[in-house]
ZALUMMAR-36754 format. One record per residue: x, y, z of N, C-alpha, C, O, CB in turn; residue number from 1; residue in three letters. Coordinates in pm, whole numbers, plus 50000, padded with zeros to 5 digits. Glycine has a CB too. Layout:
% residues N
    nu    nv    nw   cau   cav   caw    cu    cv    cw    ou    ov    ow   cbu   cbv   cbw  nr rest
     X     Y     Z     X     Y     Z     X     Y     Z     X     Y     Z     X     Y     Z NUM  ALA
...
//
This chain:
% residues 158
    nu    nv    nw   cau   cav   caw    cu    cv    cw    ou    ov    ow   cbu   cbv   cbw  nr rest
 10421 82535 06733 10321 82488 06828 10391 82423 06947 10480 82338 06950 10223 82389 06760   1  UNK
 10308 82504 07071 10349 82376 07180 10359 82258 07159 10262 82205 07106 10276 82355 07273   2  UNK
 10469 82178 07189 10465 82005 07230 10415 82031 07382 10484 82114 07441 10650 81901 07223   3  UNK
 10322 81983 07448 10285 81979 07584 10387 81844 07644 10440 81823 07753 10104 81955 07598   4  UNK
 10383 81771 07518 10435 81574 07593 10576 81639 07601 10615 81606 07713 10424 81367 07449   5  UNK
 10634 81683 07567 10773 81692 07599 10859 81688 07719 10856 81780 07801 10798 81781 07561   6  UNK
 10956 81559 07738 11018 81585 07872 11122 81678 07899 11187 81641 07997 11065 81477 07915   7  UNK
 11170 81806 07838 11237 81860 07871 11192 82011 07759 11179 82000 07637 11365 81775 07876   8  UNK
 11174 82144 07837 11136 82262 07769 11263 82342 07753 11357 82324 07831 11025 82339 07844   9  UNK
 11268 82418 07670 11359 82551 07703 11306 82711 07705 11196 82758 07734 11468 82552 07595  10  UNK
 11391 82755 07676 11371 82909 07760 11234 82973 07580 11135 83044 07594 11627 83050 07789  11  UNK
 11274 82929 07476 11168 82946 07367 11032 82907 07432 10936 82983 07444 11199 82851 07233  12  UNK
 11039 82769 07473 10880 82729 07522 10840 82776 07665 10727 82765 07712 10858 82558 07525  13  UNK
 10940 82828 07725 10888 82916 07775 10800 83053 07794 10715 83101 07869 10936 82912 07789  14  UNK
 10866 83078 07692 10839 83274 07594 10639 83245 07559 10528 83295 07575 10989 83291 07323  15  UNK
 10733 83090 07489 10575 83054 07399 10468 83032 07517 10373 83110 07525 10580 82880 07285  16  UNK
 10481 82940 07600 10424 82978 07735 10301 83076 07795 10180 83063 07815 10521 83024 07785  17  UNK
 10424 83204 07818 10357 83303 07853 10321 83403 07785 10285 83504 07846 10399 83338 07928  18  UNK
 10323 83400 07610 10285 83414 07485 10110 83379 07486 10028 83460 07444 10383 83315 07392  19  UNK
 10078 83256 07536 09990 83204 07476 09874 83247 07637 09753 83265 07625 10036 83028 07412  20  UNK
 09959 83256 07793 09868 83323 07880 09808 83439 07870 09698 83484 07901 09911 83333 07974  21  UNK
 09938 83494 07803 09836 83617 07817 09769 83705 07687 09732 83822 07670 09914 83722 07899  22  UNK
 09773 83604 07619 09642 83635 07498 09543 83623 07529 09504 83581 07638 09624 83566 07384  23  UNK
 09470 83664 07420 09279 83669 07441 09201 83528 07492 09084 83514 07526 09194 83700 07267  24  UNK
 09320 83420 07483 09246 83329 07489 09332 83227 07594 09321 83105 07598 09210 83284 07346  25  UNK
 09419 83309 07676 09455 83272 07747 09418 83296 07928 09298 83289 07954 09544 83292 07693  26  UNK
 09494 83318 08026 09452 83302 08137 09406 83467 08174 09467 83561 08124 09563 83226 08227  27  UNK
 09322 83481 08241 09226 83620 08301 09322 83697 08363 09340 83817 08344 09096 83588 08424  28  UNK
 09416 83584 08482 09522 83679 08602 09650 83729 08504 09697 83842 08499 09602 83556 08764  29  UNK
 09682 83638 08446 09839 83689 08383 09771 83803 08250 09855 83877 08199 09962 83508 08293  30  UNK
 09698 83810 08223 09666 83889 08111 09643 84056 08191 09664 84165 08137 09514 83814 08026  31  UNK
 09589 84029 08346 09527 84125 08348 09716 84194 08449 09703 84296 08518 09333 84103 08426  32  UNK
 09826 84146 08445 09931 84185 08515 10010 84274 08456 10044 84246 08341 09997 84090 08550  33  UNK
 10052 84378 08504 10128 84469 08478 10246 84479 08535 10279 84411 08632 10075 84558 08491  34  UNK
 10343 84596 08460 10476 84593 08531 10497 84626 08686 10593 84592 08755 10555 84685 08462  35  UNK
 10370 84711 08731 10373 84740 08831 10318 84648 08934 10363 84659 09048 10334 84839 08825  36  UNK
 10203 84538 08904 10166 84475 08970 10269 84344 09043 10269 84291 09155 10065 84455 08901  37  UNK
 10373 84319 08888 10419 84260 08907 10561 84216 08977 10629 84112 08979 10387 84254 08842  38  UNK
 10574 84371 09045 10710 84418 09098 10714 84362 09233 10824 84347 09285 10730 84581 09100  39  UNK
 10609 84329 09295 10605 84258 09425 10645 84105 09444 10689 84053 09547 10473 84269 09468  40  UNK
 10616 84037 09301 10672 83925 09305 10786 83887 09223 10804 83769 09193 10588 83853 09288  41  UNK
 10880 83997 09180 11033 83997 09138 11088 83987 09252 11178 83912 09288 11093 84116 09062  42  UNK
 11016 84086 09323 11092 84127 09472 11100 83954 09573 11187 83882 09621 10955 84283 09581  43  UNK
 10957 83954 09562 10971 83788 09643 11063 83664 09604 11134 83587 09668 10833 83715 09631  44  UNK
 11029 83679 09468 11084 83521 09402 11261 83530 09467 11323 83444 09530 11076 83516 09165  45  UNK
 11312 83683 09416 11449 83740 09442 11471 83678 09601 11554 83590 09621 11452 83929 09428  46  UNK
 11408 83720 09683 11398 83649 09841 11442 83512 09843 11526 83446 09904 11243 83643 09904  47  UNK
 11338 83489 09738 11337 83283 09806 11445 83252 09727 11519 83175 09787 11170 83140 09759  48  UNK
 11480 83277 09631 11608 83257 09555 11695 83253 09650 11747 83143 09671 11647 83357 09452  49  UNK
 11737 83377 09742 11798 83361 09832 11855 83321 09945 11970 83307 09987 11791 83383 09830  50  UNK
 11691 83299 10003 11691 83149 10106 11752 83040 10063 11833 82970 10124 11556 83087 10134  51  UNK
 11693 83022 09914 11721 82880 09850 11865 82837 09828 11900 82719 09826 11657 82873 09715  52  UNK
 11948 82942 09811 12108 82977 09835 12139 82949 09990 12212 82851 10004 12147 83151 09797  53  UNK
 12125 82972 10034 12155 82987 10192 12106 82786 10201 12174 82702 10261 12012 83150 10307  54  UNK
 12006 82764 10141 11948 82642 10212 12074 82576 10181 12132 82530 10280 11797 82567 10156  55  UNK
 12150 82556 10028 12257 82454 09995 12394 82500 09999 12492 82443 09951 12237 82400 09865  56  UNK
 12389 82627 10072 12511 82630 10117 12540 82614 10249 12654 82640 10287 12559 82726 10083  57  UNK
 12476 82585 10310 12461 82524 10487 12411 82387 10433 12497 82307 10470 12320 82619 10623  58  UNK
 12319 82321 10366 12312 82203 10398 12349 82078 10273 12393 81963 10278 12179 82201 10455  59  UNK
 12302 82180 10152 12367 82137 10019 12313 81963 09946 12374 81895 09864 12550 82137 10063  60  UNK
 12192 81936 10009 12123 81780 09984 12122 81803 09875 12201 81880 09821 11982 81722 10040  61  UNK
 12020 81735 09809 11972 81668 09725 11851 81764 09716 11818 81804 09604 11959 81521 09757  62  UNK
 11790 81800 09816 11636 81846 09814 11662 82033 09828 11581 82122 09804 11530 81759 09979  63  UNK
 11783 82042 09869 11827 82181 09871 11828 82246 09735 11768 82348 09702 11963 82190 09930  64  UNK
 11921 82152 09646 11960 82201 09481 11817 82181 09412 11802 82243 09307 12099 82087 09387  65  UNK
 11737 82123 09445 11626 82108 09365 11524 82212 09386 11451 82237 09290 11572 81982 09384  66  UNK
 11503 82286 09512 11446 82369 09581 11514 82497 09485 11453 82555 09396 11474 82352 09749  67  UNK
 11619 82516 09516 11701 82635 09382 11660 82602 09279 11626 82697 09209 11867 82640 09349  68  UNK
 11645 82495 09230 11623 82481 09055 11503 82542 09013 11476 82608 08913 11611 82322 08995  69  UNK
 11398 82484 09167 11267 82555 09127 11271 82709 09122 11255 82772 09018 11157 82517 09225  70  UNK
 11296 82773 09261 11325 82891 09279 11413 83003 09166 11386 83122 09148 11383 82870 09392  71  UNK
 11499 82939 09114 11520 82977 08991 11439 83010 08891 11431 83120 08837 11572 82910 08953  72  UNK
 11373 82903 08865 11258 82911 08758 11209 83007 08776 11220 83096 08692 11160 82821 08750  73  UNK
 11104 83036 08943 11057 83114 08944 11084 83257 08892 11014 83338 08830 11041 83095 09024  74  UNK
 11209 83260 08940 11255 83445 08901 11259 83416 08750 11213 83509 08683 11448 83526 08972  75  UNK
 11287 83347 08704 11332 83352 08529 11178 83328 08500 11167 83417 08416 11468 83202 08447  76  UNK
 11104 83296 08505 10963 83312 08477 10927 83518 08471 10902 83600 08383 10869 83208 08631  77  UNK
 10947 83520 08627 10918 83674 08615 11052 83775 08520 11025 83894 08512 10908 83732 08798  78  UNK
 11151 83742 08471 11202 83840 08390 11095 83771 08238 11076 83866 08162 11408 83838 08385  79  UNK
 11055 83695 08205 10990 83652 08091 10866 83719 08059 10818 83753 07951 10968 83520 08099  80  UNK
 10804 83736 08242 10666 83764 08219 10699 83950 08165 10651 84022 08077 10556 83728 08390  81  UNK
 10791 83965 08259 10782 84152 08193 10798 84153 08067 10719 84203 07987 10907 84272 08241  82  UNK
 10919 84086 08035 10964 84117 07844 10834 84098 07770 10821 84163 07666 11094 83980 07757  83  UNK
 10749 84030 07803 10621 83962 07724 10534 84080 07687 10481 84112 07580 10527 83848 07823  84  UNK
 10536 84172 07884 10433 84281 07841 10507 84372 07807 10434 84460 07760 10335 84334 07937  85  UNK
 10673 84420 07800 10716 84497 07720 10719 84490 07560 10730 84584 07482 10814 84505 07764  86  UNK
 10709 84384 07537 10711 84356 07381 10506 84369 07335 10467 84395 07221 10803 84145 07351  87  UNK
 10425 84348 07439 10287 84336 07371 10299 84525 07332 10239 84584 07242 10126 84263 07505  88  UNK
 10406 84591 07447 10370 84723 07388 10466 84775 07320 10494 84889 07354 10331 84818 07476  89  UNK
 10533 84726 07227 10597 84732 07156 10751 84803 07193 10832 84852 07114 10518 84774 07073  90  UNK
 10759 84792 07334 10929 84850 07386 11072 84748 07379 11186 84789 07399 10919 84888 07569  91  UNK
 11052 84671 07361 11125 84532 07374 11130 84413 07405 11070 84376 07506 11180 84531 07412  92  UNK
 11199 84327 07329 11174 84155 07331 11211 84095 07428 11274 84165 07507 11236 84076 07235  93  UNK
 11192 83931 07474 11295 83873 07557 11401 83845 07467 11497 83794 07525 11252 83751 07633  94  UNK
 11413 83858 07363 11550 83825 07284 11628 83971 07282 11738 83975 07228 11518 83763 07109  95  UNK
 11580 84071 07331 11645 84227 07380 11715 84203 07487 11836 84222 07494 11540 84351 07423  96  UNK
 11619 84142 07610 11673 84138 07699 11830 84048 07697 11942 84091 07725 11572 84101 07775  97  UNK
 11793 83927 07660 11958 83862 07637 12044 83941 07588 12149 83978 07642 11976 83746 07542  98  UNK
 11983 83984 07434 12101 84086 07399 12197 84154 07489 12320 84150 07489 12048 84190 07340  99  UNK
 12110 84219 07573 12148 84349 07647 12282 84235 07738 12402 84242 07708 11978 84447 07767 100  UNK
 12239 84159 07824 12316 84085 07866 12415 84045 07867 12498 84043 07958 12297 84040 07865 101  UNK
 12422 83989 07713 12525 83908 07678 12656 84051 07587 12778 84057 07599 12440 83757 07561 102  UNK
 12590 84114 07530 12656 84230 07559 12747 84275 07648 12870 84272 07647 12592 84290 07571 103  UNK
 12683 84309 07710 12713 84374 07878 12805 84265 07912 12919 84307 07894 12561 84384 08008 104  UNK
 12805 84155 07950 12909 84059 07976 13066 84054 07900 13183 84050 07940 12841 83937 07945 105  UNK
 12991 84059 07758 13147 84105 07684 13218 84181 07710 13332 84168 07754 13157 84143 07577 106  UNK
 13144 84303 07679 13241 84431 07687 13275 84445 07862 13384 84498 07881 13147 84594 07615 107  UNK
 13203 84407 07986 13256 84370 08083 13369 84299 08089 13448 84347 08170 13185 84325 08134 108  UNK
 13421 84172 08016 13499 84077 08050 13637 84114 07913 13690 84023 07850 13401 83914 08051 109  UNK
 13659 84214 07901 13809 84202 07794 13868 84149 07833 13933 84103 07738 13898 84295 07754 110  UNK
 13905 84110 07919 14044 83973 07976 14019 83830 07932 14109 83746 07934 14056 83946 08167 111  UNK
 13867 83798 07885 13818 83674 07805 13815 83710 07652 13868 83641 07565 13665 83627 07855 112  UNK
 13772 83782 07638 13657 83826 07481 13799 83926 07423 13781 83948 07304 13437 83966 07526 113  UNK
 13884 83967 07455 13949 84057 07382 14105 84056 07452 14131 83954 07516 13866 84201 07385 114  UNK
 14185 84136 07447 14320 84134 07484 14316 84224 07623 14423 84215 07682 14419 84195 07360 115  UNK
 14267 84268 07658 14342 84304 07821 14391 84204 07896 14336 84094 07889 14248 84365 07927 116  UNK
 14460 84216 07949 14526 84164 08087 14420 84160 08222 14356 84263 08245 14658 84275 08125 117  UNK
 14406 84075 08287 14341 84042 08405 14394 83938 08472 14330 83832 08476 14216 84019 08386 118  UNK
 14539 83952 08545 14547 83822 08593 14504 83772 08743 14532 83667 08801 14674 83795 08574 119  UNK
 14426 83881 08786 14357 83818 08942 14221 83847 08966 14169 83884 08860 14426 83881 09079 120  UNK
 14144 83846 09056 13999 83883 09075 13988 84045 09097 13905 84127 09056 13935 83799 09208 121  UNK
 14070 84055 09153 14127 84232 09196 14112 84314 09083 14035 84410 09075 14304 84255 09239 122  UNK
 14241 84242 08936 14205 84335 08854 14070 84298 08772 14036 84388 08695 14319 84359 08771 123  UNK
 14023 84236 08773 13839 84213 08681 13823 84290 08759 13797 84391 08694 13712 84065 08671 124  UNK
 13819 84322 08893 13729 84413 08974 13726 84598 08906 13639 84680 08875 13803 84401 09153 125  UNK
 13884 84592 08908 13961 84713 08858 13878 84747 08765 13788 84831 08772 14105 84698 08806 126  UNK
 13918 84661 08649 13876 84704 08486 13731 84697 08478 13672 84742 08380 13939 84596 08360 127  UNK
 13632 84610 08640 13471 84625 08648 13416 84747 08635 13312 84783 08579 13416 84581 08769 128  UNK
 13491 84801 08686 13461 84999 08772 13476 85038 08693 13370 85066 08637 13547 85097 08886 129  UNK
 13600 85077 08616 13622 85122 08511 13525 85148 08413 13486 85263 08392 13697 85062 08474 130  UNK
 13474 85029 08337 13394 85006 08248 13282 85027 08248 13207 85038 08152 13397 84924 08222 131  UNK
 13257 85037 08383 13115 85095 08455 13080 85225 08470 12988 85292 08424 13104 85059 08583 132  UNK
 13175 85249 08546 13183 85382 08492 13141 85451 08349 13042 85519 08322 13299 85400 08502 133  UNK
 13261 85405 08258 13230 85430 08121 13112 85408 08079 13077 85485 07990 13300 85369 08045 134  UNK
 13018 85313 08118 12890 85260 08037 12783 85392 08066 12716 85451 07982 12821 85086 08105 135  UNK
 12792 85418 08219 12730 85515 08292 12738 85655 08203 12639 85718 08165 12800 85523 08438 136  UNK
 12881 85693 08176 12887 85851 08076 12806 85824 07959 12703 85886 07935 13058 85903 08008 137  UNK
 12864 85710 07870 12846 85684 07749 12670 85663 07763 12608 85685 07659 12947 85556 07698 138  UNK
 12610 85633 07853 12442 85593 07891 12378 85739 07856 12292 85775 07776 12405 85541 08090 139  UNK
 12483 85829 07981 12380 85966 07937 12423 86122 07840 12403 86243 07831 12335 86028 08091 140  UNK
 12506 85986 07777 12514 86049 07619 12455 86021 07534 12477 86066 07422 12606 86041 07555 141  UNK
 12356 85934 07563 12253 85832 07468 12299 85726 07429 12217 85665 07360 12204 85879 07344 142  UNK
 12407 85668 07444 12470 85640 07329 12522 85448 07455 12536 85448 07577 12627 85808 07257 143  UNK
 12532 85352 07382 12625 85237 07438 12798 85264 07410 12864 85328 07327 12574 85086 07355 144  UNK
 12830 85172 07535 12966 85187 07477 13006 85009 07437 12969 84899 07478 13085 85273 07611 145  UNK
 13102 85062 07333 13135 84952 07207 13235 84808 07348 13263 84837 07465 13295 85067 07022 146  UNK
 13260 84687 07289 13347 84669 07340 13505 84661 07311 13594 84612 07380 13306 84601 07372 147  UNK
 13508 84725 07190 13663 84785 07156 13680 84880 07221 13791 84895 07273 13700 84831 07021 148  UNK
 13570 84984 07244 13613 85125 07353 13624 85088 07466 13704 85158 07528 13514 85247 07372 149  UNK
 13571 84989 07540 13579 84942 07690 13766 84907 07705 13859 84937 07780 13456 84772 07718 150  UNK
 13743 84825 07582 13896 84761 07585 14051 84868 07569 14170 84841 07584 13895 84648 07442 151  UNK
 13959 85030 07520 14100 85092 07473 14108 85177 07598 14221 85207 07634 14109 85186 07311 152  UNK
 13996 85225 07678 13979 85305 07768 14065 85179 07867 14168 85221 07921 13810 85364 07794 153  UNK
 14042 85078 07885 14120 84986 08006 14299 85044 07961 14379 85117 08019 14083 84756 07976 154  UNK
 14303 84990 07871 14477 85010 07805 14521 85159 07819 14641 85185 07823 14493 84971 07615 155  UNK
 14424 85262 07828 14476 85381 07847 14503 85414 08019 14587 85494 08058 14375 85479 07775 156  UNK
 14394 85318 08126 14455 85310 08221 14573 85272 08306 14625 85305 08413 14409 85291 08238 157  UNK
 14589 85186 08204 14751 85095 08286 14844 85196 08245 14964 85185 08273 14820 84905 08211 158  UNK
//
């Protein structure tokens, strides 16, 4: 159950959140939103996010970082709201979506998570492409690629 009194939420009471809008007994607008409806305001929030970047890196207050914190929210609200209606139709969770992510980050980063070599920004860039590449073949083979294969395909490049 929601705690409503709580001074601090996380990304769960969030889920739960927009779990509970857009049920039967929740709000009329978010229930009645779709992926498509809702592509206009990924697109926006993505905008002001951006402004909101620009605001604290030219002026960088106090009221700048807080303006991002919100603006943040916003977009992380809208990746929540899709997973919500991807999961009411049974295509995937917001706990998919991290997956996919945090995934993707690994097998991106072998110079952290595994033994390659990366000693400048140049080569992460290098072994970025690379791997990207690879994800891209291995995608329309059906198939993911592992992050031991990311890591042996890098070593077969050097």
């Amino acid at each position: 159950m929601l705690d409503l009194e709580k001074e601090k939420f996380d990304l769960d009471d969030l889920v739960e959140v927009m779990r509970i809008l857009r049920s039967s007994s929740g709000c009329p607008w978010d229930r009645e939103q779709t992926l498509e409806t809702l592509r206009e305001y990924c697109l926006e929030e993505a905008g002001e996010v951006a402004g909101a970047i620009d605001a604290v890196v030219s002026r960088g207050g106090d009221a700048e970082w807080r303006e991002l914190c919100e603006e943040l929210g916003d977009l992380l609200l809208q990746v929540i709201f899709q997973a919500q209606i991807a999961s009411e139709s049974g295509r995937f969770t917001h706990s998919d979506v991290i997956t996919a992510i945090v995934k993707k980050l690994i097998r991106r980063h072998p110079h952290v998570f595994s033994d390659t070599d990366a000693e400048t920004s140049d080569d992460v860039l290098v072994n970025w492409k690379v791997i990207k590449e690879a994800e891209k073949k291995a995608k329309e083979l059906g198939r993911d690629l592992t992050p031991d294969e990311a890591e042996k395909l890098l070593s077969n490049e050097e």
